[in-house]
BALOBA-1460 file (C-alpha; in Angstrom, 3 decimals):
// residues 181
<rec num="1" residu="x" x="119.692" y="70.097" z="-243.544"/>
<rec num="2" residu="x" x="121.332" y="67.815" z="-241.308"/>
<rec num="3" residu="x" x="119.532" y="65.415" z="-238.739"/>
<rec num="4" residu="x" x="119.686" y="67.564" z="-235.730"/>
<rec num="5" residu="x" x="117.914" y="70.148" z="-237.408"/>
<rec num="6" residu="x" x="115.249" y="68.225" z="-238.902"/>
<rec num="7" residu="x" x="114.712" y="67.070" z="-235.544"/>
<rec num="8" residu="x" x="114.541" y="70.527" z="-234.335"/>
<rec num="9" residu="x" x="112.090" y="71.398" z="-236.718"/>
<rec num="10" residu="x" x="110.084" y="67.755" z="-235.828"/>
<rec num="11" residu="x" x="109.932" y="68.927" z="-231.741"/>
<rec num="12" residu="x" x="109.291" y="72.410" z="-232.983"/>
<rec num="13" residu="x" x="106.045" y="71.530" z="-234.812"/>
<rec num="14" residu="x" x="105.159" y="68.748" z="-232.354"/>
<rec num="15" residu="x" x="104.862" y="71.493" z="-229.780"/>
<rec num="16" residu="x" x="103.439" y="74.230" z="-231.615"/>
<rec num="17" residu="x" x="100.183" y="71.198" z="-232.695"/>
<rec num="18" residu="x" x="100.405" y="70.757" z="-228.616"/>
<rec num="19" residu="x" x="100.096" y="74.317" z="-227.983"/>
<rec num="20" residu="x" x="97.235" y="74.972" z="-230.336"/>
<rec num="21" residu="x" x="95.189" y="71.504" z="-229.497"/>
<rec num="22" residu="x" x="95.439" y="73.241" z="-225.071"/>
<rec num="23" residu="x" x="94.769" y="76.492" z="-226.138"/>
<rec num="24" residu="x" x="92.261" y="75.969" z="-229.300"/>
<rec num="25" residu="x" x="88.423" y="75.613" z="-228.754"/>
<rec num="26" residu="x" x="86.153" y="75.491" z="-226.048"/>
<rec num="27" residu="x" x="86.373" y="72.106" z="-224.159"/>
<rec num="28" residu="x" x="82.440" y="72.090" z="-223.713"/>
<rec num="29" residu="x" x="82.279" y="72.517" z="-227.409"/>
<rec num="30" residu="x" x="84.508" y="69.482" z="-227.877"/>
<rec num="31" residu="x" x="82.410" y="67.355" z="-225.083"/>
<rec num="32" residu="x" x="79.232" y="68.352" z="-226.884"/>
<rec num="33" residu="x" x="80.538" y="66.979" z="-230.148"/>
<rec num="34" residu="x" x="81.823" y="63.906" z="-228.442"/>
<rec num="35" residu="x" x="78.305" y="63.384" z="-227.368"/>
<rec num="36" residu="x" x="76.514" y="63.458" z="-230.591"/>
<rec num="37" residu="x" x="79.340" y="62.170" z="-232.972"/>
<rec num="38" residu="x" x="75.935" y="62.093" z="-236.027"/>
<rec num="39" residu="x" x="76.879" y="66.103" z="-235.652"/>
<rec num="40" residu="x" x="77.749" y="68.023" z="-238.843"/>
<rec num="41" residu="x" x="81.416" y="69.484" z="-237.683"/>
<rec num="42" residu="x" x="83.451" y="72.050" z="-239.811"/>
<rec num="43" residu="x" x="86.750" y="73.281" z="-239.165"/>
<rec num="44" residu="x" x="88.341" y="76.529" z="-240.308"/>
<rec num="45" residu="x" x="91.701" y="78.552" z="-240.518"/>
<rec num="46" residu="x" x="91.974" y="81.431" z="-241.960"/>
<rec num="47" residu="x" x="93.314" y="80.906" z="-244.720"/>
<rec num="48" residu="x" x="90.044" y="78.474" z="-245.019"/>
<rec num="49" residu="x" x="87.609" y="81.413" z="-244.143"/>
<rec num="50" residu="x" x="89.466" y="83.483" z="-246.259"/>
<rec num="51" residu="x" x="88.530" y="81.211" z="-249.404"/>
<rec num="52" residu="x" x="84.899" y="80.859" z="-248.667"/>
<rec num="53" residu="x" x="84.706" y="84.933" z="-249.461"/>
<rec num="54" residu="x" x="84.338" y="84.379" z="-253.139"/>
<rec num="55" residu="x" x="83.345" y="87.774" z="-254.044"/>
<rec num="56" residu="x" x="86.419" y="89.171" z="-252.330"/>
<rec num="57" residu="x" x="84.292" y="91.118" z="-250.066"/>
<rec num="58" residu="x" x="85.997" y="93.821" z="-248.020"/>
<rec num="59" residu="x" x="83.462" y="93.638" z="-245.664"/>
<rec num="60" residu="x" x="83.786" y="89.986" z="-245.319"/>
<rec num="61" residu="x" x="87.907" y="90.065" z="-244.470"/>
<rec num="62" residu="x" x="87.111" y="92.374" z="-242.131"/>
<rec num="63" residu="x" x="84.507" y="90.396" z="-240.098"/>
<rec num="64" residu="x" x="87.284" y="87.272" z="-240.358"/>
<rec num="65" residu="x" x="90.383" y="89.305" z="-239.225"/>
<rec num="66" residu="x" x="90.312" y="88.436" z="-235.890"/>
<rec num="67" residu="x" x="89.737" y="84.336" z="-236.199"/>
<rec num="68" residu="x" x="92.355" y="81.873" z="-235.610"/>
<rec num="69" residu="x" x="90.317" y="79.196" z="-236.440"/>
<rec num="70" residu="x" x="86.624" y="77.976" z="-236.135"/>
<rec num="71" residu="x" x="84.633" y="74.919" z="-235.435"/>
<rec num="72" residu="x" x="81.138" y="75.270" z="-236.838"/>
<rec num="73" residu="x" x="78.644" y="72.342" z="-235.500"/>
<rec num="74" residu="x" x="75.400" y="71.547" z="-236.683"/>
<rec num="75" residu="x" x="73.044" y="69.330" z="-234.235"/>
<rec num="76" residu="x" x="69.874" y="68.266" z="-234.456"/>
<rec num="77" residu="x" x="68.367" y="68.754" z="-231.354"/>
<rec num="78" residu="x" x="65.790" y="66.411" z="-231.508"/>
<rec num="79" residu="x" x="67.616" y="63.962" z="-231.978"/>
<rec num="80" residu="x" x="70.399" y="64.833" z="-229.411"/>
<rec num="81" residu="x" x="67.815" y="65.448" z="-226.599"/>
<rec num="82" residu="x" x="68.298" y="68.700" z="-226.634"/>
<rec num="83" residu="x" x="65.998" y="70.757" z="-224.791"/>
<rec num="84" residu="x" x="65.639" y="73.532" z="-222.271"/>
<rec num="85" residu="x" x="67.330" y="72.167" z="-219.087"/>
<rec num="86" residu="x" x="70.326" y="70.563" z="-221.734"/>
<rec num="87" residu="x" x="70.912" y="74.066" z="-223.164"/>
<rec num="88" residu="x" x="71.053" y="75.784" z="-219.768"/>
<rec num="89" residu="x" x="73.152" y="73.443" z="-218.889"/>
<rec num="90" residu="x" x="75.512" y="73.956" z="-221.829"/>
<rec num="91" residu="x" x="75.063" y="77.807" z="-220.971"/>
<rec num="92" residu="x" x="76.765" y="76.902" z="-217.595"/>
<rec num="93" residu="x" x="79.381" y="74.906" z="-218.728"/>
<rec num="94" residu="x" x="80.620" y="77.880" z="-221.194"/>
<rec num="95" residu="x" x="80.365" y="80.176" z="-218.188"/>
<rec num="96" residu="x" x="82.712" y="77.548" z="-216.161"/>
<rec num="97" residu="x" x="85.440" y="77.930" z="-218.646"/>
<rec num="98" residu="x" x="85.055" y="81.542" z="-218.061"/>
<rec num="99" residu="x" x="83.251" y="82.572" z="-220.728"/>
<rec num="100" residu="x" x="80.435" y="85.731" z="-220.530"/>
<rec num="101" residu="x" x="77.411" y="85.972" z="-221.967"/>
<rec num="102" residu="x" x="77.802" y="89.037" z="-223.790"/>
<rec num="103" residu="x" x="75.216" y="89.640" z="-226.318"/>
<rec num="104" residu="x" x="71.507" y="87.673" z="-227.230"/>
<rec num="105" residu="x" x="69.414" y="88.535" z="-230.206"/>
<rec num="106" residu="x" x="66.894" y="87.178" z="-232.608"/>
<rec num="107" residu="x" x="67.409" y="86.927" z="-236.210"/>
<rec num="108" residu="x" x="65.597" y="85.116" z="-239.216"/>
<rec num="109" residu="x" x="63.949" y="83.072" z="-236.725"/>
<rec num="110" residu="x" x="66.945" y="81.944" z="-234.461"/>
<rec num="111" residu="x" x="68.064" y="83.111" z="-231.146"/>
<rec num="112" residu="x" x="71.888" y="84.512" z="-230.956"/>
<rec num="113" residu="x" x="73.535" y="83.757" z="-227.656"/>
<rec num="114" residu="x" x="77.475" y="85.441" z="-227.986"/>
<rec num="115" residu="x" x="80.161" y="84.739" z="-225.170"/>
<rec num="116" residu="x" x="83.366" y="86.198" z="-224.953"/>
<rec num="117" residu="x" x="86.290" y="84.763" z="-223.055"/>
<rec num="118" residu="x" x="89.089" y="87.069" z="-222.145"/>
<rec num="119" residu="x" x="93.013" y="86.956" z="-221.795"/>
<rec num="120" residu="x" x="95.018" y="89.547" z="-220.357"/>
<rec num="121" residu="x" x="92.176" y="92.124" z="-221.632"/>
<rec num="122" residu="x" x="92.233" y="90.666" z="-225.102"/>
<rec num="123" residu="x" x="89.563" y="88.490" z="-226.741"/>
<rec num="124" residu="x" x="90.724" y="85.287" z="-226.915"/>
<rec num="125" residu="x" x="87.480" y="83.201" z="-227.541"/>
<rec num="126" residu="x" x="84.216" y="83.462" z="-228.939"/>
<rec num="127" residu="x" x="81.013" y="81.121" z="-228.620"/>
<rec num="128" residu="x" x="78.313" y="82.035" z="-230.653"/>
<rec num="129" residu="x" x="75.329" y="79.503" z="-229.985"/>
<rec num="130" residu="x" x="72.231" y="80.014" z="-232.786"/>
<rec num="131" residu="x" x="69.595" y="78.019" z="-232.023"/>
<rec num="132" residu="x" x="65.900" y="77.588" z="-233.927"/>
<rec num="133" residu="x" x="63.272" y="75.391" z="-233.417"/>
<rec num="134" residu="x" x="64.833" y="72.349" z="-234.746"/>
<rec num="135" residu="x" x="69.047" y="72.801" z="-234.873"/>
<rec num="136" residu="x" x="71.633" y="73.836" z="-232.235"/>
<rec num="137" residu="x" x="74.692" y="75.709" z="-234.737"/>
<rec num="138" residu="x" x="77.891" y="76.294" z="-232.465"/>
<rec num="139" residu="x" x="80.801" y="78.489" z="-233.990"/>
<rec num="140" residu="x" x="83.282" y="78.108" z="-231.870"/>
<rec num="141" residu="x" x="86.168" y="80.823" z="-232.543"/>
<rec num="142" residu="x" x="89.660" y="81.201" z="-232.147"/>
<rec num="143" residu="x" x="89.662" y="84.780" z="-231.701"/>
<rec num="144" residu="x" x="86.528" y="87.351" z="-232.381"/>
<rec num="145" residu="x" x="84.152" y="88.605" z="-234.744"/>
<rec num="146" residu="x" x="82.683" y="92.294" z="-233.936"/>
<rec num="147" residu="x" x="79.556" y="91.782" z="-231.882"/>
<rec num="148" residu="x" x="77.589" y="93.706" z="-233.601"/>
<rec num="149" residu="x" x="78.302" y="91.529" z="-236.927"/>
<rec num="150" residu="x" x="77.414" y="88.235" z="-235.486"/>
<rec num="151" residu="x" x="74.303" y="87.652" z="-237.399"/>
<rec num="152" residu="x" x="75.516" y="89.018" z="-240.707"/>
<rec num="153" residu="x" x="78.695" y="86.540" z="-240.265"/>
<rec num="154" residu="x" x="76.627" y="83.282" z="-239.299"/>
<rec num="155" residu="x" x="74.548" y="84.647" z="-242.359"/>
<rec num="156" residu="x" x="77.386" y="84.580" z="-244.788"/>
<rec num="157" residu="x" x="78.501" y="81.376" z="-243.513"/>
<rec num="158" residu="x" x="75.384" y="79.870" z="-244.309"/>
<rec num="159" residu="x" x="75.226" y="81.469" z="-247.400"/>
<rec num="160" residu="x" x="78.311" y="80.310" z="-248.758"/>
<rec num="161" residu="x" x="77.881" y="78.244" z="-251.807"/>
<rec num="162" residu="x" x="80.023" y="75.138" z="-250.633"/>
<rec num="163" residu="x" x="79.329" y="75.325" z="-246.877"/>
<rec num="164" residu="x" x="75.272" y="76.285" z="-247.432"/>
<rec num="165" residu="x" x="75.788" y="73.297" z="-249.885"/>
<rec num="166" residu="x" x="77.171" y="70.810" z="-247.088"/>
<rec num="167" residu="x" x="74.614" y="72.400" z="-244.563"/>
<rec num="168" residu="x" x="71.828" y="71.509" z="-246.700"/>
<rec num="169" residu="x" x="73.165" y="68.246" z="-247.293"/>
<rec num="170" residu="x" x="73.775" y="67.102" z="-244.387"/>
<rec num="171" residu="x" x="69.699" y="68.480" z="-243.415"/>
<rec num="172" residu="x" x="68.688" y="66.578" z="-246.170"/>
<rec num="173" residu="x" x="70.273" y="63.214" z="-244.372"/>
<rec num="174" residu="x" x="68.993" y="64.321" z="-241.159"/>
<rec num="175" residu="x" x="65.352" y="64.640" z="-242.343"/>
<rec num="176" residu="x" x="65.515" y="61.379" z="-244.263"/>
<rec num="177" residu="x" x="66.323" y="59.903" z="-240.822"/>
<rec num="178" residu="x" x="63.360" y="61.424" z="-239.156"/>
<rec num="179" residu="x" x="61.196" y="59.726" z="-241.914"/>
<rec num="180" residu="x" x="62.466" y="56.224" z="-241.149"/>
<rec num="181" residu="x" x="61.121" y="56.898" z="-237.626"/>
């Protein structure tokens, strides 16, 4: 290749990192990760998601066709302050970036709180907040996941032998922290 094409390819991938970083997650999810940097964050493509279905469920491709990408984040909201008033406000900052509340449910203990941001009639974003008595999870999506397969995705997620493995981990250096306290 000569040098003016290898340029061309440079620019090329410079913008298309530019395009994705403006038009990738939710900037409230990015501020709320900024402000508790102790958070577990995982990032997915999907050719990532695509890996973590190690039974080569059908089911499971199907619930992922729609995802560009995904940040998952795990806070402890005792330690990040979080409480009532925070998550309302967190509600409202979702809604300011145009996102709708679309669905809420309760499942295994947690409360499901879906928003759905839309481009030119299309979904382009998904927040899925789960929250329990002591964690705040935040998938932040690239695309969309059926609605109505929410639970049964965060489910799998968990589930998933290296990511339920992290999860637990990282719970495991969370509660060792409370102890020092």
């Amino acid at each position: 290749m000569n040098q003016l094409t290898m340029k061309s390819i440079g620019v090329l991938l410079i913008g298309l990192v530019l395009f994705t970083t403006a038009y990738g997650q939710s900037k409230t999810t990015q501020s709320l990760h900024d402000a508790n940097k102790d958070a577990m964050a995982l990032f997915f493509y999907k050719n990532t998601l695509r890996m973590i279905n190690q039974t080569e469920s059908k089911e499971f491709d199907d619930l992922i066709k729609d995802i560009e990408k995904m940040k998952f984040l795990v806070i402890d909201k005792a330690q990040a302050n979080i409480n009532g008033a925070k998550f309302k406000t967190l509600v409202s900052d979702y809604k300011k970036e145009g996102y709708e509340e679309i669905m809420s449910s309760r499942f295994d203990g947690r409360n499901f709180d879906i928003y759905l941001k839309e481009k030119s009639g299309k979904v382009a974003g998904t927040v899925v907040l789960v929250n329990d008595s002591t964690d705040l999870y935040v998938l932040d999506i690239l695309g969309s996941v059926p609605i109505n397969k929410v639970p049964q995705f965060f489910q799998t997620i968990d589930e998933s032998s290296e990511i339920g493995k992290m999860m637990k981990d990282f719970a495991g250096k969370v509660d060792g922290k409370k102890e020092d306290h």
